[in-house]
LUMLUMDREN-2810 file (N, C-alpha, C; in Angstrom, 1 decimal):
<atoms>
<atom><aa>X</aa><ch>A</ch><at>N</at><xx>0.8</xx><yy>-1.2</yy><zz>0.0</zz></atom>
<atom><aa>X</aa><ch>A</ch><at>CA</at><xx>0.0</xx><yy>0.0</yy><zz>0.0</zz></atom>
<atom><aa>X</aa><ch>A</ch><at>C</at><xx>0.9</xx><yy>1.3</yy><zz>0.0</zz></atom>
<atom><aa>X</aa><ch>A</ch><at>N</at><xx>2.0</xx><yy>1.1</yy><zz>0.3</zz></atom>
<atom><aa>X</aa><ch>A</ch><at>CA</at><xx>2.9</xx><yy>2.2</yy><zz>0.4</zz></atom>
<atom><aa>X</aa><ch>A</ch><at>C</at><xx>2.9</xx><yy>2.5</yy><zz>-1.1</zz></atom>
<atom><aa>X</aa><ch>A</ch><at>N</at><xx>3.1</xx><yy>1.8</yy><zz>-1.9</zz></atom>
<atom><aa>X</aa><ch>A</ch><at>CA</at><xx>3.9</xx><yy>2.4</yy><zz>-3.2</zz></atom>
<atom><aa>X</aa><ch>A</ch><at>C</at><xx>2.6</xx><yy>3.0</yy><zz>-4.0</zz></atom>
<atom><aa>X</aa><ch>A</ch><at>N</at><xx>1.4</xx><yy>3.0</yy><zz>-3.6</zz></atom>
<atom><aa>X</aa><ch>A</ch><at>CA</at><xx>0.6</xx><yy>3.8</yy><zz>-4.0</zz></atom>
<atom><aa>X</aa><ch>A</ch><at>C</at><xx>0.8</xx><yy>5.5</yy><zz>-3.6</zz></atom>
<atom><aa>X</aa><ch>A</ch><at>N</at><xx>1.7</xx><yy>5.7</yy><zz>-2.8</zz></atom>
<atom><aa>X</aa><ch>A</ch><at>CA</at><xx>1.8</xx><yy>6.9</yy><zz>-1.9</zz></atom>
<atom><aa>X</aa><ch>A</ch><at>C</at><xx>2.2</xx><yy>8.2</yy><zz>-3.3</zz></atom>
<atom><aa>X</aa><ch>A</ch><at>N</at><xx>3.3</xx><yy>7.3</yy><zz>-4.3</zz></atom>
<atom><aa>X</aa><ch>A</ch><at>CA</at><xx>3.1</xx><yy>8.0</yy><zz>-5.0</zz></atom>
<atom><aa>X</aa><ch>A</ch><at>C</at><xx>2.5</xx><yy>8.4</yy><zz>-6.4</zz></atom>
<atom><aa>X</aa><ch>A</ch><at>N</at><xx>1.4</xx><yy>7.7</yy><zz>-6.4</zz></atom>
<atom><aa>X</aa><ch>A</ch><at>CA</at><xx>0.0</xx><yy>7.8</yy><zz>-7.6</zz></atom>
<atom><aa>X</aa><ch>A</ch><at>C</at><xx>-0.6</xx><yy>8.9</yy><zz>-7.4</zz></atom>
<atom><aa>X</aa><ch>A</ch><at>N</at><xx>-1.5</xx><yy>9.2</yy><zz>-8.4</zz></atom>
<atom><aa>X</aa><ch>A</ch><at>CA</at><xx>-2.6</xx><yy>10.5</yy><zz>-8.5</zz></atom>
<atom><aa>X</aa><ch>A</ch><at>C</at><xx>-3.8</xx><yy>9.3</yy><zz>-8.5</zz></atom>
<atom><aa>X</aa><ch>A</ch><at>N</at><xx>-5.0</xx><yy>9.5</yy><zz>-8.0</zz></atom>
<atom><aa>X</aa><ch>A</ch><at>CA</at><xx>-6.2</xx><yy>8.9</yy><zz>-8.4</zz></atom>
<atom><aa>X</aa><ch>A</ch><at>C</at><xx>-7.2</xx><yy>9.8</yy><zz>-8.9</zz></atom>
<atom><aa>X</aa><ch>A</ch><at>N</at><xx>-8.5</xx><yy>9.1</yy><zz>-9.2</zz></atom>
<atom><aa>X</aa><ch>A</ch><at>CA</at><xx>-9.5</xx><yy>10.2</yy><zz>-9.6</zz></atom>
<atom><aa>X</aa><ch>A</ch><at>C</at><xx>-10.6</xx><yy>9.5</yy><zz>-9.1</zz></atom>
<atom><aa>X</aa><ch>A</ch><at>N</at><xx>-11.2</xx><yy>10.3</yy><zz>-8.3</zz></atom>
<atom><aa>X</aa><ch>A</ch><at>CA</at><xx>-12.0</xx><yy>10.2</yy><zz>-7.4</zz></atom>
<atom><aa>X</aa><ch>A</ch><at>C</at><xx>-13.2</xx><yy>10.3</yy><zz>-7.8</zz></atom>
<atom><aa>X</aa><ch>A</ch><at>N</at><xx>-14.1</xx><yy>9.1</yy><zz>-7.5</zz></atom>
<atom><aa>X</aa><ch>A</ch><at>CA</at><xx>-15.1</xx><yy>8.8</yy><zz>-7.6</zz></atom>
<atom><aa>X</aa><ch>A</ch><at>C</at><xx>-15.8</xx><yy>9.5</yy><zz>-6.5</zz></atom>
<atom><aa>X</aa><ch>A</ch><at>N</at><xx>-17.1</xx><yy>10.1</yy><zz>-6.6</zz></atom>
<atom><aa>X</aa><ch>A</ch><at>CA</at><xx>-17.9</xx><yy>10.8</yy><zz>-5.8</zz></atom>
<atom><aa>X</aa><ch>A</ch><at>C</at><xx>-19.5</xx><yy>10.4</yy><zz>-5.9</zz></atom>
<atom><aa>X</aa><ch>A</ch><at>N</at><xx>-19.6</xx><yy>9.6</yy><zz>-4.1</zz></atom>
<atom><aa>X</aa><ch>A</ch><at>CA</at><xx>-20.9</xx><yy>8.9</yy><zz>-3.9</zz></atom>
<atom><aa>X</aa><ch>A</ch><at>C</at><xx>-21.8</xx><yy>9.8</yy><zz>-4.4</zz></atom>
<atom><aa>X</aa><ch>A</ch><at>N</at><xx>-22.8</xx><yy>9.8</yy><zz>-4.8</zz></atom>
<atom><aa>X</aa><ch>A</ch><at>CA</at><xx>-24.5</xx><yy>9.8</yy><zz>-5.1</zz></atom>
<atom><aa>X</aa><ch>A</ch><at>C</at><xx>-24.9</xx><yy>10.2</yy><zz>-3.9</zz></atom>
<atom><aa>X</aa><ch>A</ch><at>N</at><xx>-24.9</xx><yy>9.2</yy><zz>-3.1</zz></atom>
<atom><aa>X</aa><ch>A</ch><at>CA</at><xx>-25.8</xx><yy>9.2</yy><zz>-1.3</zz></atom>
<atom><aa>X</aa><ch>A</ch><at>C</at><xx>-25.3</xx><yy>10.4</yy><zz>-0.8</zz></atom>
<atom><aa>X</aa><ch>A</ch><at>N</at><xx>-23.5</xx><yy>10.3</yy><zz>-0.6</zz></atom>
<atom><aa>X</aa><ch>A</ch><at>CA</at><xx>-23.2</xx><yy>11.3</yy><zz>0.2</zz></atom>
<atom><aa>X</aa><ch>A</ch><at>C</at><xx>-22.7</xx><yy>12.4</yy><zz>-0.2</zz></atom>
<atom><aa>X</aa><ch>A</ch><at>N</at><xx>-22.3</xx><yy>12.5</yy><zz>-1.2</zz></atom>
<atom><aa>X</aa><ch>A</ch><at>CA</at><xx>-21.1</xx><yy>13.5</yy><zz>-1.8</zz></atom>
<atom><aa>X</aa><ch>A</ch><at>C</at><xx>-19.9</xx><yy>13.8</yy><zz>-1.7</zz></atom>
<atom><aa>X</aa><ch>A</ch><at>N</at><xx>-19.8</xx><yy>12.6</yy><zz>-1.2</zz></atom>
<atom><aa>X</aa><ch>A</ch><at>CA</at><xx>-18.0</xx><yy>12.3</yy><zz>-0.7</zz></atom>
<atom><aa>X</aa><ch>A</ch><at>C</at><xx>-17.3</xx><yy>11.5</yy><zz>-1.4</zz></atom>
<atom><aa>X</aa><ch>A</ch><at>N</at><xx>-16.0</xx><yy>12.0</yy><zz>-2.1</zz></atom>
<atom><aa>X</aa><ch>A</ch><at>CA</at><xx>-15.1</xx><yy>10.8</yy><zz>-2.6</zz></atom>
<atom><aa>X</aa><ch>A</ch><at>C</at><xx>-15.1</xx><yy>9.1</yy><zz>-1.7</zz></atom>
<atom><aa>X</aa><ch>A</ch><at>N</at><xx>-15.1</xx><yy>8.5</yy><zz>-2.6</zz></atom>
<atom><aa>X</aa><ch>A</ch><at>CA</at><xx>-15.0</xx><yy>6.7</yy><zz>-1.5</zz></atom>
<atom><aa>X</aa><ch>A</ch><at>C</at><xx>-13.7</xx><yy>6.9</yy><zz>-2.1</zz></atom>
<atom><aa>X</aa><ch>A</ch><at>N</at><xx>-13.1</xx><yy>6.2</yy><zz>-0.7</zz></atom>
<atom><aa>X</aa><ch>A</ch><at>CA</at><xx>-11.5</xx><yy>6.2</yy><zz>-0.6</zz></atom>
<atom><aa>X</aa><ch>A</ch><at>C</at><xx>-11.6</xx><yy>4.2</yy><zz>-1.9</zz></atom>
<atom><aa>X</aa><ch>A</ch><at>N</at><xx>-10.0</xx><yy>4.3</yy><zz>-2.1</zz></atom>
<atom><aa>X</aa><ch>A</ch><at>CA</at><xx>-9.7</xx><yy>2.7</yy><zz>-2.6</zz></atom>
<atom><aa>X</aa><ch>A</ch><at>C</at><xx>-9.5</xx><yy>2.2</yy><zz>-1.9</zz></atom>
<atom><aa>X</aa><ch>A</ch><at>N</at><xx>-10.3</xx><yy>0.8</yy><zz>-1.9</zz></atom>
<atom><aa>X</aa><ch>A</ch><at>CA</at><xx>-10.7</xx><yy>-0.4</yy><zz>-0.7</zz></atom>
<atom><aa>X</aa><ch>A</ch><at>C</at><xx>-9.5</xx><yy>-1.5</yy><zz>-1.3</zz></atom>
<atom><aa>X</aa><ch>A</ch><at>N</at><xx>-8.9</xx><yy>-1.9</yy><zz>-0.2</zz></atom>
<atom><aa>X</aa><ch>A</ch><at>CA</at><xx>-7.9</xx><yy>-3.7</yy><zz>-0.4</zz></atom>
<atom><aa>X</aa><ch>A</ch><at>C</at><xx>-8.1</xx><yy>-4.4</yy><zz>0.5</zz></atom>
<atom><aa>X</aa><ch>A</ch><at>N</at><xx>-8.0</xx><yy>-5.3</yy><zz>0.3</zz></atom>
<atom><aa>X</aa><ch>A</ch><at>CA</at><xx>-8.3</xx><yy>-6.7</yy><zz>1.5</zz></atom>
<atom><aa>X</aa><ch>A</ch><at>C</at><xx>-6.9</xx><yy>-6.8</yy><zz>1.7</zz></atom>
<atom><aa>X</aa><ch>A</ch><at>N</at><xx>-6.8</xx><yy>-7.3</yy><zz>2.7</zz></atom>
<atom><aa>X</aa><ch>A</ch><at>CA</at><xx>-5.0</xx><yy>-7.2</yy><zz>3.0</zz></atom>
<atom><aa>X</aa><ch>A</ch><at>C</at><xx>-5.1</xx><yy>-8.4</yy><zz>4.1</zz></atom>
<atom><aa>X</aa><ch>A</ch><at>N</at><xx>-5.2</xx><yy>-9.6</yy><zz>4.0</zz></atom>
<atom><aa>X</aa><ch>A</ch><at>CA</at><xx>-5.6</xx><yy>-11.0</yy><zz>4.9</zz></atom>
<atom><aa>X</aa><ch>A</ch><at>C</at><xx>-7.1</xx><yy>-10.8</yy><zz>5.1</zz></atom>
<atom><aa>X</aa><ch>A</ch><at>N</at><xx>-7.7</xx><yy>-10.5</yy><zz>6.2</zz></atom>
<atom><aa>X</aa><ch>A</ch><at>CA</at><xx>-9.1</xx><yy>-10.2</yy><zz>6.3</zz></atom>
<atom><aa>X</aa><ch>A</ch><at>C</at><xx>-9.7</xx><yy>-9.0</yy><zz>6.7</zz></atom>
<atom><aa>X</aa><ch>A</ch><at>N</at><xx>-8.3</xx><yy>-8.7</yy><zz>6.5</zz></atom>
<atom><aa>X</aa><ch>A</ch><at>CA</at><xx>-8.5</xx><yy>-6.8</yy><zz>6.9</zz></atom>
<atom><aa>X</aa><ch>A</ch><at>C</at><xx>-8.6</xx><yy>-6.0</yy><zz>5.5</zz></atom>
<atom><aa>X</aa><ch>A</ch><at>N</at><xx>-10.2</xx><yy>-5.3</yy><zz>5.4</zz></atom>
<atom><aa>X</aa><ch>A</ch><at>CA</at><xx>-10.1</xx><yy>-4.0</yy><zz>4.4</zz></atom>
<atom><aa>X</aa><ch>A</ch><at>C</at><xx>-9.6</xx><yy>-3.0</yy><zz>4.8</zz></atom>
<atom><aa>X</aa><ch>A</ch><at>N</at><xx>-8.4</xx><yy>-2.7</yy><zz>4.0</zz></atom>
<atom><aa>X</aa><ch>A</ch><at>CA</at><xx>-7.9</xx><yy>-1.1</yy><zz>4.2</zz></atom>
<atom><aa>X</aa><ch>A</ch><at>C</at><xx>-8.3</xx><yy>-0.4</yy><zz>3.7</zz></atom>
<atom><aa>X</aa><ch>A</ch><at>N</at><xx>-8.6</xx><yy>1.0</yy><zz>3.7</zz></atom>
<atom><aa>X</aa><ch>A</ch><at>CA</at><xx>-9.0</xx><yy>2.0</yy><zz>2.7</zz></atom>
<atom><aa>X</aa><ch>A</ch><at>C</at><xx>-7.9</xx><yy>2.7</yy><zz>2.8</zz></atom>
<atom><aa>X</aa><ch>A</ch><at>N</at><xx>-7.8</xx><yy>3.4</yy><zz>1.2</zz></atom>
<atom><aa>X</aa><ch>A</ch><at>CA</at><xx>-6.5</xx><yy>4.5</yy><zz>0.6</zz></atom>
<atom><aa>X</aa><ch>A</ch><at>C</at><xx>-7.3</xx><yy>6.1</yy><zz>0.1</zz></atom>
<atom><aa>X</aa><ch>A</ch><at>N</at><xx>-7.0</xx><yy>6.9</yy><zz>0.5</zz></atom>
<atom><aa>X</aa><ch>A</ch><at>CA</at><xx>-7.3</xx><yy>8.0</yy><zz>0.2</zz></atom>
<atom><aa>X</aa><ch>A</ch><at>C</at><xx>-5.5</xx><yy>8.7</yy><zz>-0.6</zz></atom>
<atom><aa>X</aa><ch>A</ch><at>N</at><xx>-5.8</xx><yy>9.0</yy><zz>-1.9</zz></atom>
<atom><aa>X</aa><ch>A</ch><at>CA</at><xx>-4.7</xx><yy>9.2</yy><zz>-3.0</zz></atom>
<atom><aa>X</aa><ch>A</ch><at>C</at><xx>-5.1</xx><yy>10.7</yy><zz>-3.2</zz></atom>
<atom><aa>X</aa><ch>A</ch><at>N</at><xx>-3.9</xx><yy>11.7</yy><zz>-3.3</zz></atom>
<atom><aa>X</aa><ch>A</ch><at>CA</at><xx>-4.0</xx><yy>13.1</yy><zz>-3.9</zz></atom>
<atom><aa>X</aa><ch>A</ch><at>C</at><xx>-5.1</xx><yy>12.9</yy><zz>-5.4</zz></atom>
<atom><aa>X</aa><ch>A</ch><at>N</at><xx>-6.0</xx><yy>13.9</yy><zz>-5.6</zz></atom>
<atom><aa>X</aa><ch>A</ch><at>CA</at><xx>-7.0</xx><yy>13.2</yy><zz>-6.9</zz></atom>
<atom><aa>X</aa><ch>A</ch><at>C</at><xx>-6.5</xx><yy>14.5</yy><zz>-7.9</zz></atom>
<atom><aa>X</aa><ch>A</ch><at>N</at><xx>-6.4</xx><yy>14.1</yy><zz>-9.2</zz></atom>
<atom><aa>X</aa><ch>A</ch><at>CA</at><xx>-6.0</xx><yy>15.0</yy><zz>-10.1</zz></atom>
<atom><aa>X</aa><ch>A</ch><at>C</at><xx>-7.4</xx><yy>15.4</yy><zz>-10.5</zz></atom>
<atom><aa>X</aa><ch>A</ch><at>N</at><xx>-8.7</xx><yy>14.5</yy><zz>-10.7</zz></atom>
<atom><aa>X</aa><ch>A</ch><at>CA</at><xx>-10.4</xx><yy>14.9</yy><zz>-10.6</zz></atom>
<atom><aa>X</aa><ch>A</ch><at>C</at><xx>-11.2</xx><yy>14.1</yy><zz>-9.7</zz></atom>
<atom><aa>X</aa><ch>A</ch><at>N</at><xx>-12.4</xx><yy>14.7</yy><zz>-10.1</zz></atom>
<atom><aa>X</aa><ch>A</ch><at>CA</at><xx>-12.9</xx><yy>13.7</yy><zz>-8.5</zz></atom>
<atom><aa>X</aa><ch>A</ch><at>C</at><xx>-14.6</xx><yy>14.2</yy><zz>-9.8</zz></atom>
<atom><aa>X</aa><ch>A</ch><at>N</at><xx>-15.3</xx><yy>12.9</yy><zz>-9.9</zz></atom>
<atom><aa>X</aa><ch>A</ch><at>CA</at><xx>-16.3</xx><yy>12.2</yy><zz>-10.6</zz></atom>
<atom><aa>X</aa><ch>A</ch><at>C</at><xx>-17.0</xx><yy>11.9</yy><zz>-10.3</zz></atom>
<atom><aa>X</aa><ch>A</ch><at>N</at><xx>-18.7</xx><yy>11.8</yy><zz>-11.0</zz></atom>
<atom><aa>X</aa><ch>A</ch><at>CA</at><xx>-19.4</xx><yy>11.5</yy><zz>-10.5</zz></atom>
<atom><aa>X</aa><ch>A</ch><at>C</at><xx>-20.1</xx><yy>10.4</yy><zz>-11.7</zz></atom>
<atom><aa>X</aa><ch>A</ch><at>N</at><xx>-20.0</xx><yy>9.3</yy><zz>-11.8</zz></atom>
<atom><aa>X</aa><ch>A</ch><at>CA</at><xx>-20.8</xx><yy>8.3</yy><zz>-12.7</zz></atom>
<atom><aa>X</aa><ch>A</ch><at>C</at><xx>-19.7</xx><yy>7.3</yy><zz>-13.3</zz></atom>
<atom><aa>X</aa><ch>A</ch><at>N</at><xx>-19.9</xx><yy>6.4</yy><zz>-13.6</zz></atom>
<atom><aa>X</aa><ch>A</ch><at>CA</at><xx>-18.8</xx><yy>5.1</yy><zz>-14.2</zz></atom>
<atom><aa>X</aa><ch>A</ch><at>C</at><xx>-18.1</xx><yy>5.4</yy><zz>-15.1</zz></atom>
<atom><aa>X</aa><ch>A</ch><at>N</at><xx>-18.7</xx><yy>6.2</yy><zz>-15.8</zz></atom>
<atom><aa>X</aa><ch>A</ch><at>CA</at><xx>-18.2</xx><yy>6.2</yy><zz>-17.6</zz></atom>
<atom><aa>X</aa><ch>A</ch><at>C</at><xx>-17.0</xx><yy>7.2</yy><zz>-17.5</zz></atom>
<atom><aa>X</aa><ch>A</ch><at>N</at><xx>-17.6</xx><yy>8.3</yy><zz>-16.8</zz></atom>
<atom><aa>X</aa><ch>A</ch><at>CA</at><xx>-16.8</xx><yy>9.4</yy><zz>-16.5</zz></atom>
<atom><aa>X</aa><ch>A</ch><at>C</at><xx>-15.4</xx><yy>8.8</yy><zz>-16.2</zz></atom>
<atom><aa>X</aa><ch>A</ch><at>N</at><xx>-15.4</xx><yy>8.2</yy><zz>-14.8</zz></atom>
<atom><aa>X</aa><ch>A</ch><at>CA</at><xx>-14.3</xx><yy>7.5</yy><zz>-14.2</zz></atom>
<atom><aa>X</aa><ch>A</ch><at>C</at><xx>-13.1</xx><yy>6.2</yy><zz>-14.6</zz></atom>
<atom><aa>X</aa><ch>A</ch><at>N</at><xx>-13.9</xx><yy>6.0</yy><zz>-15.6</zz></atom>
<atom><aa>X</aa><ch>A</ch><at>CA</at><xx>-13.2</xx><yy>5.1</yy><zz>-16.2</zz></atom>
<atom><aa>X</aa><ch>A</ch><at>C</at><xx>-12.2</xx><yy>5.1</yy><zz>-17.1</zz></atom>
<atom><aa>X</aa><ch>A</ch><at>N</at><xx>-13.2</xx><yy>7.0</yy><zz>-18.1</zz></atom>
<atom><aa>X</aa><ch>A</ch><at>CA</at><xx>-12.7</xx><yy>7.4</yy><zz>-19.2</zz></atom>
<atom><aa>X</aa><ch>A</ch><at>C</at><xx>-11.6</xx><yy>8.4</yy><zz>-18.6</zz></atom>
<atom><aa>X</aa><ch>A</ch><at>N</at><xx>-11.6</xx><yy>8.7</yy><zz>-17.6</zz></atom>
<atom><aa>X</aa><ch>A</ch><at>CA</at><xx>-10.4</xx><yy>9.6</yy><zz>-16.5</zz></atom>
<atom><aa>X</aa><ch>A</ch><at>C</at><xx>-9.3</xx><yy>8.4</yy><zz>-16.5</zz></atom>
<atom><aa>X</aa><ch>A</ch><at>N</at><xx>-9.4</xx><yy>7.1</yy><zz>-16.1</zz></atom>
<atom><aa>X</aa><ch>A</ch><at>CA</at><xx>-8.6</xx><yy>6.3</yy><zz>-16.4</zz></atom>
<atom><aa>X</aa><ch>A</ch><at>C</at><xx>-7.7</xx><yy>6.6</yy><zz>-17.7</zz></atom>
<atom><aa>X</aa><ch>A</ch><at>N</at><xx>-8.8</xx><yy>6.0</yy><zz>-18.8</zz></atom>
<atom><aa>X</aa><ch>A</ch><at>CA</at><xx>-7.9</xx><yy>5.4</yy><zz>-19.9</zz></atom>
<atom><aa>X</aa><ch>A</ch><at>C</at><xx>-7.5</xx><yy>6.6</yy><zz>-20.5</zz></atom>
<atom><aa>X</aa><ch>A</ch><at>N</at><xx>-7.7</xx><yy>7.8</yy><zz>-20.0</zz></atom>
<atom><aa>X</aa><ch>A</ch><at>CA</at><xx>-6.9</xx><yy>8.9</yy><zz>-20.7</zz></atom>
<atom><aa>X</aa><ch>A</ch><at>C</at><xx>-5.4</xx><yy>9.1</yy><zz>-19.6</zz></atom>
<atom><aa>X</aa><ch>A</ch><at>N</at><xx>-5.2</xx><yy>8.8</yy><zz>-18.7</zz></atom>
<atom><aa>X</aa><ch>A</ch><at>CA</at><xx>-4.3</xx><yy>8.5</yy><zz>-17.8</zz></atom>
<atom><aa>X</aa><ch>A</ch><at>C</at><xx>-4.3</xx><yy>9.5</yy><zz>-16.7</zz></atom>
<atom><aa>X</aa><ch>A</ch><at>N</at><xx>-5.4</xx><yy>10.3</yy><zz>-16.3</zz></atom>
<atom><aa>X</aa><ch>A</ch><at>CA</at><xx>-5.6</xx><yy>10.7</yy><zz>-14.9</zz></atom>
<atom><aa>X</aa><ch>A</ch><at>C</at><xx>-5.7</xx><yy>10.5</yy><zz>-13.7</zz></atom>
<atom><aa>X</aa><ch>A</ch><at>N</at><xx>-5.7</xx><yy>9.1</yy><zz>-14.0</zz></atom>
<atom><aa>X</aa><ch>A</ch><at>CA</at><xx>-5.2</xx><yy>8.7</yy><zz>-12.8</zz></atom>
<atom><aa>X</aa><ch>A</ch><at>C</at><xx>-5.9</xx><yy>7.1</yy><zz>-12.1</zz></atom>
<atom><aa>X</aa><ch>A</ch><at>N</at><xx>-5.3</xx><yy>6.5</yy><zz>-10.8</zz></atom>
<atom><aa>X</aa><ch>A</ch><at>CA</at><xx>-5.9</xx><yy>5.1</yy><zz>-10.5</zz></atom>
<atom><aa>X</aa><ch>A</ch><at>C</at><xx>-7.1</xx><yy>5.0</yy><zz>-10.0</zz></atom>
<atom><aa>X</aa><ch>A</ch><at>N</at><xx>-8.3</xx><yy>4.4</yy><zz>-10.6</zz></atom>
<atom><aa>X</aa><ch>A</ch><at>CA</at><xx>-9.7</xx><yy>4.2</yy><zz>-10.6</zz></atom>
<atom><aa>X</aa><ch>A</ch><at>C</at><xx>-9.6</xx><yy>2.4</yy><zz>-9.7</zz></atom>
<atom><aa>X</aa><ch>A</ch><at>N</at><xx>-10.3</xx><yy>2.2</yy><zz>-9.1</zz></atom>
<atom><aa>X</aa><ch>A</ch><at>CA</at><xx>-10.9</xx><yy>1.0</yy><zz>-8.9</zz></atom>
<atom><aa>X</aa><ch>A</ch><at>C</at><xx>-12.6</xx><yy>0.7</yy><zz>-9.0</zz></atom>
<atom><aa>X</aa><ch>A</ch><at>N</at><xx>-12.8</xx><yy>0.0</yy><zz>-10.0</zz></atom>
<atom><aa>X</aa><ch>A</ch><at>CA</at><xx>-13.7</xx><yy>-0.6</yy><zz>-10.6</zz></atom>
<atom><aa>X</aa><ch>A</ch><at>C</at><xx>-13.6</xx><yy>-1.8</yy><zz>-10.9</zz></atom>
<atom><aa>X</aa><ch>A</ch><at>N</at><xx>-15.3</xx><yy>-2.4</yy><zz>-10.7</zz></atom>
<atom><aa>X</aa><ch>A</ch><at>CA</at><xx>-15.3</xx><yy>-4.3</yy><zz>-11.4</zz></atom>
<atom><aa>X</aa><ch>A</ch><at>C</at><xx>-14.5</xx><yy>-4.8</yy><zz>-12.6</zz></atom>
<atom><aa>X</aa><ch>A</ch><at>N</at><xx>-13.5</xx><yy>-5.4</yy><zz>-12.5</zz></atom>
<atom><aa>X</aa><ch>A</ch><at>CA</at><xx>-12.9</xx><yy>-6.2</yy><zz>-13.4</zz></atom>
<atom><aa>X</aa><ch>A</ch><at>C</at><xx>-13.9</xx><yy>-6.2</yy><zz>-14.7</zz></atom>
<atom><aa>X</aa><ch>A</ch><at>N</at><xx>-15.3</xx><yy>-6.6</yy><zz>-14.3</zz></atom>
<atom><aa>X</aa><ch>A</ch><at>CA</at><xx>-15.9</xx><yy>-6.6</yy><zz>-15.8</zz></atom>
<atom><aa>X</aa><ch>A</ch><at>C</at><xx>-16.2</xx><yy>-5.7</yy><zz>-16.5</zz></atom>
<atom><aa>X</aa><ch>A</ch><at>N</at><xx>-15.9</xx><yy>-4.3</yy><zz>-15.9</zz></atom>
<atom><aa>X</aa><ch>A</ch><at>CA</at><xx>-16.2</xx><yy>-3.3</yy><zz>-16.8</zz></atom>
<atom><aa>X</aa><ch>A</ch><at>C</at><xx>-15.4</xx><yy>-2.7</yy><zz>-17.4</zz></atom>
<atom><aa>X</aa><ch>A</ch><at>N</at><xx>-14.1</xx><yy>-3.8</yy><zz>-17.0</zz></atom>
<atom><aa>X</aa><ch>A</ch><at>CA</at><xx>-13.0</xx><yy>-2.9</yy><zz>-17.6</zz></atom>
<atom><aa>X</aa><ch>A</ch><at>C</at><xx>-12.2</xx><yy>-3.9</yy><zz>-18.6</zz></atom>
<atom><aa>X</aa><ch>A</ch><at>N</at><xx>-12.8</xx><yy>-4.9</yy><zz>-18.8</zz></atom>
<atom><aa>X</aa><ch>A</ch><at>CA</at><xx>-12.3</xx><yy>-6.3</yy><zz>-19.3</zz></atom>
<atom><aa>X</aa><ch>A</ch><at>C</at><xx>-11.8</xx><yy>-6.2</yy><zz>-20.2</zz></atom>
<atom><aa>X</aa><ch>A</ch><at>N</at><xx>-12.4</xx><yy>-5.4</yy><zz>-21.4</zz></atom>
<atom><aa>X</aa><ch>A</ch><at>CA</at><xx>-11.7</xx><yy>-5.3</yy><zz>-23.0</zz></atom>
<atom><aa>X</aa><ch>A</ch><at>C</at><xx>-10.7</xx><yy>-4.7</yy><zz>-22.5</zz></atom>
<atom><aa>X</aa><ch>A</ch><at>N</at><xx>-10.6</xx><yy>-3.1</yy><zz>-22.0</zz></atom>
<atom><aa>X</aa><ch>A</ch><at>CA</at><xx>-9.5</xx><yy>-2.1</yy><zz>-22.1</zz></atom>
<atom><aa>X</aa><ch>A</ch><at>C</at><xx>-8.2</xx><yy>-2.9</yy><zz>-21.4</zz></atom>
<atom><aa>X</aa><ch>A</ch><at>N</at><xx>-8.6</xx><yy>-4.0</yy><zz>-20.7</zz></atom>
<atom><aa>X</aa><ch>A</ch><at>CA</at><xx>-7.4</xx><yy>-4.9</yy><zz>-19.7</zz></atom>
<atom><aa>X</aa><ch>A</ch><at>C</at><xx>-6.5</xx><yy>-5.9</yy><zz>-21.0</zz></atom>
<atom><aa>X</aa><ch>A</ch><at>N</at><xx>-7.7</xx><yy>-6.5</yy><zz>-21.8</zz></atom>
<atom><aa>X</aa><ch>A</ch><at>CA</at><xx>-7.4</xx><yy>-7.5</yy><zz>-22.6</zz></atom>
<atom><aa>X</aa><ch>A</ch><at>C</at><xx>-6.3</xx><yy>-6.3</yy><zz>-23.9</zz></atom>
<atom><aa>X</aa><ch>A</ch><at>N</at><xx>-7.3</xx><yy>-5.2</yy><zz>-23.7</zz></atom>
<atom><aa>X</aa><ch>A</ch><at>CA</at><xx>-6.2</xx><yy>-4.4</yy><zz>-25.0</zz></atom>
<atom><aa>X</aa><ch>A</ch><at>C</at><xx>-5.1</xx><yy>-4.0</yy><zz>-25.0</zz></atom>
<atom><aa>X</aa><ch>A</ch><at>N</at><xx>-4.5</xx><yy>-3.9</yy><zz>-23.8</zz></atom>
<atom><aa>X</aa><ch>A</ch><at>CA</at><xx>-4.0</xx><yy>-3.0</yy><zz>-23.0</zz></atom>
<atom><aa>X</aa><ch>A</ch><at>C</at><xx>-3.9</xx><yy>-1.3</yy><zz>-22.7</zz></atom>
<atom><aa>X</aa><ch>A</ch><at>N</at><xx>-5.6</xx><yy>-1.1</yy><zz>-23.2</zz></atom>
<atom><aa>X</aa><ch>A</ch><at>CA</at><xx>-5.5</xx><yy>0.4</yy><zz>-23.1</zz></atom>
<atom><aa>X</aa><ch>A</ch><at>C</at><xx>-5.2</xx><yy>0.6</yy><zz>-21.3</zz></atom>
<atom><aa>X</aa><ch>A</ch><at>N</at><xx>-5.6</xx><yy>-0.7</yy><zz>-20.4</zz></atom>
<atom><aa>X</aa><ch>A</ch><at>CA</at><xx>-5.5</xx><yy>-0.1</yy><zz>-19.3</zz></atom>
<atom><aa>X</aa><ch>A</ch><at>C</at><xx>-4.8</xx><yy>-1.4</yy><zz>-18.6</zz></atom>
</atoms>
């Protein structure tokens, strides 16, 4: 989790609350959350994804929604 310290993310922003959700890891049985300096901060999937594959920074999202751009290696 350290070597994320130096990434940019782009921040996803809840609906419910209007707060960025930090990035969740399981780490044994422990979830940690990561809160990353955000170069944007987003509101909807598409948005955030496409903040991705333009290179703004680290998103976490369902493996399935990102499956082609993984297999292409846009991402």
């Amino acid at each position: 989790m350290d070597t994320l310290a130096s990434h940019r993310a782009v921040n996803y922003i809840s609906s419910a609350t209007g707060r960025s959700l930090p990035l969740e890891f399981m780490m044994g049985d422990e979830v940690r959350s990561v809160e990353l300096p955000a170069a944007l901060s987003v509101i909807g999937v598409k948005l955030y994804t496409q903040a991705a594959l333009v290179g703004l920074g680290i998103v976490q999202v369902p493996r399935y929604r990102i499956a082609d751009e993984l297999a292409s290696g846009k991402l």
